[in-house]
C-alpha positions as a printed NumPy array, in Angstrom:
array([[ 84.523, 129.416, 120.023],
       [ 85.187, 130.817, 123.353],
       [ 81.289, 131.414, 124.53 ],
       [ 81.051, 127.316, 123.485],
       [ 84.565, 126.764, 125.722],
       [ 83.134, 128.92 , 128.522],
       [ 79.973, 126.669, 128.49 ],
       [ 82.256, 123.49 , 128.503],
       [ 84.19 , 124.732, 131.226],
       [ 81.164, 125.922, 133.593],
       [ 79.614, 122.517, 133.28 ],
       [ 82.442, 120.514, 134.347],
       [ 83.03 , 122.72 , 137.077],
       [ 79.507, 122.319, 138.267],
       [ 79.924, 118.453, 138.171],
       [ 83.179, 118.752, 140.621],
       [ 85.931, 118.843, 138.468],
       [ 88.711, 121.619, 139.714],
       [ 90.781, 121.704, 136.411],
       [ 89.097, 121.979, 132.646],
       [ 91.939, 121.941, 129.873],
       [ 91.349, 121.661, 125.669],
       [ 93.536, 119.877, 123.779],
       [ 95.243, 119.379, 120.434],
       [ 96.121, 115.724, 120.042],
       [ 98.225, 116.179, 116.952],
       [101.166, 115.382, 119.09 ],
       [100.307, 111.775, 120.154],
       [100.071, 110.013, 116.968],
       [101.84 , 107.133, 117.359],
       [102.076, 107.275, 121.169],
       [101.258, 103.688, 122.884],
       [ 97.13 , 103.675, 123.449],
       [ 94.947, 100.183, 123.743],
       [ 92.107, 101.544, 121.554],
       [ 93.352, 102.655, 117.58 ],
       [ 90.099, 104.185, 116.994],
       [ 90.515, 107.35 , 119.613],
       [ 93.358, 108.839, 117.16 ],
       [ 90.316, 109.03 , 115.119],
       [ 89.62 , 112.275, 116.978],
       [ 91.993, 115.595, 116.658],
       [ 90.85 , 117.503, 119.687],
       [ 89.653, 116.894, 123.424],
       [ 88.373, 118.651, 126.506],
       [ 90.205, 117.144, 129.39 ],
       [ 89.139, 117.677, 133.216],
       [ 90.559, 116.97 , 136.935],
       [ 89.085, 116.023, 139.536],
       [ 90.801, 116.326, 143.213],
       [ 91.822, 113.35 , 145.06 ],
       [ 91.504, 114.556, 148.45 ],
       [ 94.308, 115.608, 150.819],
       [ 93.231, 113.356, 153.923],
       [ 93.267, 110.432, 151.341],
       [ 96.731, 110.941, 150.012],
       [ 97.807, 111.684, 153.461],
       [ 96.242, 107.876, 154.596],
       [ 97.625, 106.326, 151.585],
       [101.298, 107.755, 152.923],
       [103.18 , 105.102, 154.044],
       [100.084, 101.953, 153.455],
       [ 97.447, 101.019, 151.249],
       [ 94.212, 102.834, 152.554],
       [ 90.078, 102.226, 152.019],
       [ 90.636, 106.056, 152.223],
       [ 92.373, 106.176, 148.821],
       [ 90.026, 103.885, 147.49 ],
       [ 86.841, 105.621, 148.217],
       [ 88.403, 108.694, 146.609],
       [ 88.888, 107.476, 143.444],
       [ 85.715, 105.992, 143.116],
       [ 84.465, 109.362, 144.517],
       [ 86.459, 111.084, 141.912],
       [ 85.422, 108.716, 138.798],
       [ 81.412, 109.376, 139.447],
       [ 82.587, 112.926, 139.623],
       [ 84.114, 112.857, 136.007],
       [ 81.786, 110.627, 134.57 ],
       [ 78.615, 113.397, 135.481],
       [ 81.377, 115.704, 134.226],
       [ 81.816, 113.587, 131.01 ],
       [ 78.757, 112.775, 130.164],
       [ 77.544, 116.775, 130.484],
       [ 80.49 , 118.123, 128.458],
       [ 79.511, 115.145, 125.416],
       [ 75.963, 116.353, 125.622],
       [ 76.993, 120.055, 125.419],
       [ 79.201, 118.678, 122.253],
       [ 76.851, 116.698, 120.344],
       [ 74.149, 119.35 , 120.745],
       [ 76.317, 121.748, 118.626],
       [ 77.146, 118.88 , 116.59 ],
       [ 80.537, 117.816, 117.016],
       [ 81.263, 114.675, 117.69 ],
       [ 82.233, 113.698, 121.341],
       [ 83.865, 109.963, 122.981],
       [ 83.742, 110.301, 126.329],
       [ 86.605, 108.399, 127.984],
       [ 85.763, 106.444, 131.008],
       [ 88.471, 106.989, 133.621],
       [ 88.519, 103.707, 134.951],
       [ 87.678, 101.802, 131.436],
       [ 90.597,  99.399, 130.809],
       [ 91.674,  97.954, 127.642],
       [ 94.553,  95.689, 129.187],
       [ 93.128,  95.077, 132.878],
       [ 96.721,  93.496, 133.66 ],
       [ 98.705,  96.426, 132.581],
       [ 95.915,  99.247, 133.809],
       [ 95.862,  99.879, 130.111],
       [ 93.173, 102.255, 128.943],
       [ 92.214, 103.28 , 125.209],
       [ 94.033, 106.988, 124.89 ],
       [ 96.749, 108.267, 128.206],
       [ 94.485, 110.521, 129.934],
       [ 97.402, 112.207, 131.504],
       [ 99.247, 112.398, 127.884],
       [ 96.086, 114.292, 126.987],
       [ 95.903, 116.31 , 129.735],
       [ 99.515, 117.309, 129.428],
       [ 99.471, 118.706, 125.803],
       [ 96.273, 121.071, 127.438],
       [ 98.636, 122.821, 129.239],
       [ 97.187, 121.327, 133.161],
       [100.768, 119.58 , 134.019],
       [103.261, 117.837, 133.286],
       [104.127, 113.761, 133.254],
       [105.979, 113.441, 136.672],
       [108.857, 110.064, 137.076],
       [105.549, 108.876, 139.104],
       [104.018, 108.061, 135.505],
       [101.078, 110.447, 137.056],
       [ 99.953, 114.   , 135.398],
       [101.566, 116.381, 138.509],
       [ 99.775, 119.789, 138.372],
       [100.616, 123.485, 140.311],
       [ 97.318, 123.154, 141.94 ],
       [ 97.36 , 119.646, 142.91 ],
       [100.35 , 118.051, 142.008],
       [ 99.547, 114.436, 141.671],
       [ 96.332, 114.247, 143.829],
       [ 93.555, 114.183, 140.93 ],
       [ 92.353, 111.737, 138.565],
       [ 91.403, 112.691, 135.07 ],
       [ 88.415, 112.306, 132.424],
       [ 88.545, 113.673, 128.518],
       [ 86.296, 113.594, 125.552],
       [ 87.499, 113.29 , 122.662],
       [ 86.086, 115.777, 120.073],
       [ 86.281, 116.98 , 116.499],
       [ 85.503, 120.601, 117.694],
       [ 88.45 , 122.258, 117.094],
       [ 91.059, 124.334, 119.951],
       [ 91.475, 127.428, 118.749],
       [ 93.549, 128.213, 122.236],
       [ 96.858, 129.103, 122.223],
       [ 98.212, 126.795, 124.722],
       [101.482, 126.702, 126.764],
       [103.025, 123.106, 127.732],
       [104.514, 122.95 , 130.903],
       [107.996, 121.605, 130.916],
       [108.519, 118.402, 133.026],
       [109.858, 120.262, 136.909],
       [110.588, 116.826, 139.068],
       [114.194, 118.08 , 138.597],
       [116.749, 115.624, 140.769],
       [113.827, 114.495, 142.967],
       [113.175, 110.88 , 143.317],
       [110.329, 110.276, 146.308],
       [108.421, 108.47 , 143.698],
       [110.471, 105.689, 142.75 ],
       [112.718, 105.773, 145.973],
       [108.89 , 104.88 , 148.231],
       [107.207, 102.903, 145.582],
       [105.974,  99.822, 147.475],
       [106.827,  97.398, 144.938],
       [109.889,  99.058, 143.307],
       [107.956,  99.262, 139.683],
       [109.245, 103.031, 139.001],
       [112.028, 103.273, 136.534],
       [112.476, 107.338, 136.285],
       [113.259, 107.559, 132.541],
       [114.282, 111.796, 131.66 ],
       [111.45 , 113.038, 128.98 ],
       [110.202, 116.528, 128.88 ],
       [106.146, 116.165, 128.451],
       [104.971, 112.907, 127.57 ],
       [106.942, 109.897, 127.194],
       [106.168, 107.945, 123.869],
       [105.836, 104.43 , 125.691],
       [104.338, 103.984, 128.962],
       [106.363, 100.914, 130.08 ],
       [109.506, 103.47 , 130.013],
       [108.136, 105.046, 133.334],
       [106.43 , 102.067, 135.103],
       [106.291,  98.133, 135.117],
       [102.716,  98.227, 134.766],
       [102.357,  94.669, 134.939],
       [103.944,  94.237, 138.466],
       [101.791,  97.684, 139.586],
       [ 98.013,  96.034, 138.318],
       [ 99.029,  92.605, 139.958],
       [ 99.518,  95.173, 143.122],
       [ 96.163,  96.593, 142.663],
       [ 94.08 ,  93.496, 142.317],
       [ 95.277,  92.38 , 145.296],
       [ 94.019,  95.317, 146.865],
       [ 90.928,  95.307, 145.725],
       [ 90.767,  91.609, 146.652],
       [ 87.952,  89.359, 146.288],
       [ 84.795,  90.68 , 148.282],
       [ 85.827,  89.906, 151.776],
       [ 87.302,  92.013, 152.804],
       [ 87.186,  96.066, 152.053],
       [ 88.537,  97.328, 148.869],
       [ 91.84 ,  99.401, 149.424],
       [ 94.402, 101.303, 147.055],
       [ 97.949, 101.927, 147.091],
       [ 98.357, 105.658, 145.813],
       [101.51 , 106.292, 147.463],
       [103.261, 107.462, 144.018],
       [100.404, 110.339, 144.499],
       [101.084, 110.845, 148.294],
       [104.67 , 111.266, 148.325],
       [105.576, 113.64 , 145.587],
       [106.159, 116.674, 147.033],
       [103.774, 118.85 , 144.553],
       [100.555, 117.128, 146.223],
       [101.565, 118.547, 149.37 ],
       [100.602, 116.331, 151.984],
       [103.471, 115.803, 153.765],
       [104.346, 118.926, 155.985]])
């Protein structure tokens, strides 16, 4: 399998993304997802791309058109990245789902079919930080992530890297509308609304986005502040 991995990897890398990561998905049966049907699948490549330091850093303390252009920057990224890695899949003929990283299931609660970070998590890339986000050694919270969702199987022995916010709280104690709770699990927690009123955070990024009139802008200040991404100092 590795020549098939290598290929996998080498094309997502050529489409931007930083971090490539396979993944058994035995482990989130059950877990909270908006779309039944992606449990359907026991494996997935997962993938990172990098939100850009100078974003995070103008996302520090206010909502930025800088953070927002970098995650649509980022999505096009993992969506050649994808699409590339399903083709690549299908060809050998396993079955592949790409995952759209900004597809939404429950718009209101920035609900998506599968956690992309839960999924990213069991591949060994990171851990699930009190910020809800995947935080990563390279990167810590500044990426965004894309999987596919595969029947080829991960023969990989991979290592799962233990939840390291420790006491630290710059997440929750910065959020701009208080919606971090900072619940203590070690990789992935089984329900998303433990970590983050997600209802309170989407109604926070419509407004941003607004109606048209006036530029689009993003919070991202859950990303900026953790100390892992780096950007302060």
């Amino acid at each position: 399998m590795e020549p098939l991995y290598a290929k996998i990897e080498a094309a997502a890398r050529e489409a931007g993304s930083g971090l490539v990561g396979f993944a058994n998905l035995a482990p989130l049966k059950g877990i909270q997802a908006g779309d039944a049907t992606t449990f359907e699948f026991p494996y997935a490549v997962t993938f990172a791309v990098e939100i850009p330091k100078e974003a995070a850093l103008a996302s520090l303390k206010k909502p930025s058109e800088e953070m927002r252009s970098a995650y649509k920057m980022c999505n096009k990224k993992l969506i050649a990245a994808g699409e590339k890695i399903a083709e690549i899949l299908t060809a050998e003929g396993y079955k592949a789902r790409f995952i759209h990283p900004a597809q939404r299931v429950v718009p209101e609660k920035l609900l998506g079919p599968i956690s992309q970070k839960a999924i990213a998590s069991l591949s060994g890339m990171g851990w699930i930080g009190k910020n809800g986000l995947l935080i990563t050694e390279q990167f810590g919270a500044r990426q965004r992530m894309g999987a596919v969702l595969t029947d080829m199987p991960v023969t990989r022995k991979v290592e799962l890297i233990n939840n390291k916010c420790g006491d630290c709280t710059a997440c929750i104690d910065r959020c701009a509308m208080k919606v971090l709770k900072g619940p203590d699990f070690e990789h992935h927690p089984e329900n998303r609304d433990l970590v983050i009123d997600w209802a309170k955070c989407g109604e926070y990024e419509v407004k941003l986005i607004g109606d048209g009139s006036k530029p689009e802008k993003a919070c991202g200040r859950c990303i900026s502040v953790c100390p892992f991404s780096k950007v302060e100092g």
